[in-house]
C-alpha positions, 0 to 999 in steps of 0.5 A, a space after each residue: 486525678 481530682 474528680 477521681 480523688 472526689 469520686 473516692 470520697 462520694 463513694 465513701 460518702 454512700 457507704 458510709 451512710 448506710 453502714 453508719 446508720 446501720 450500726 446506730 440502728 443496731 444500737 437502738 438509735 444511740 448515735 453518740 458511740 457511733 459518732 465518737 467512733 467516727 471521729 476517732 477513726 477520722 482523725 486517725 486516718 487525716 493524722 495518717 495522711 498529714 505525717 505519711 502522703 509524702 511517700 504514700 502510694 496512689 492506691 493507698 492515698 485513694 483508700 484512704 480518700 475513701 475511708 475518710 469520706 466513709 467516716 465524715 460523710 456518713 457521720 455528716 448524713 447520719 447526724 443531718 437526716 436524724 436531726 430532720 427526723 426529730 424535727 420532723 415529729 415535733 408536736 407542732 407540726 402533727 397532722 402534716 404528713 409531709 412535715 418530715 420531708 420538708 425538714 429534711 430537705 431544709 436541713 439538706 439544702 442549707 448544708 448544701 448552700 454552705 458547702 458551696 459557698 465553702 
């Protein structure tokens, strides 16, 4: 039940990144509404989860599992691969094509070193 429970919120992770990012695009690169709605939307669904999971169904606590990785994850991806970006284009590091990449990945990684640890 727990690597199910994980793949839920991987999944949701996936989604979410495209859809959240999607709609950031369709806002002209405006990140803030998105994320606030993010946020809304994920402390409604763990509000949900903290008065309701006592007598929740398995169906409805995986749907929710996926929701909230669909907002935290995405959120999470959102904002990490838009501040490797704009580090990425910074001045100082004009003539090095693979600047970005290299940003992003420092920024990925440290996250994924503090996600371990935790």
């Amino acid at each position: 039940m727990v690597a199910n429970l994980v793949n839920m919120l991987d999944i949701g992770a996936i989604f979410g990144s495209m859809a959240l990012g999607y709609l950031s695009d369709m806002l002209y690169g405006k990140r803030s509404p998105v994320a606030l709605g993010a946020v809304i939307f994920a402390s409604m669904i763990s509000f949900s989860l903290f008065i309701w999971v006592i007598n929740m169904p398995t169906a409805v606590f995986f749907i929710c599992m996926f929701m909230f990785g669909f907002f935290i994850s995405g959120l999470n991806n959102l904002i990490s691969s838009a501040c490797a970006t704009d580090l990425g284009k910074q001045e100082a590091l004009k003539g090095n094509e693979r600047a970005t990449s290299t940003v992003t990945g420092i920024i990925d990684g440290t996250g994924t070193i503090g996600s371990a640890f935790g």
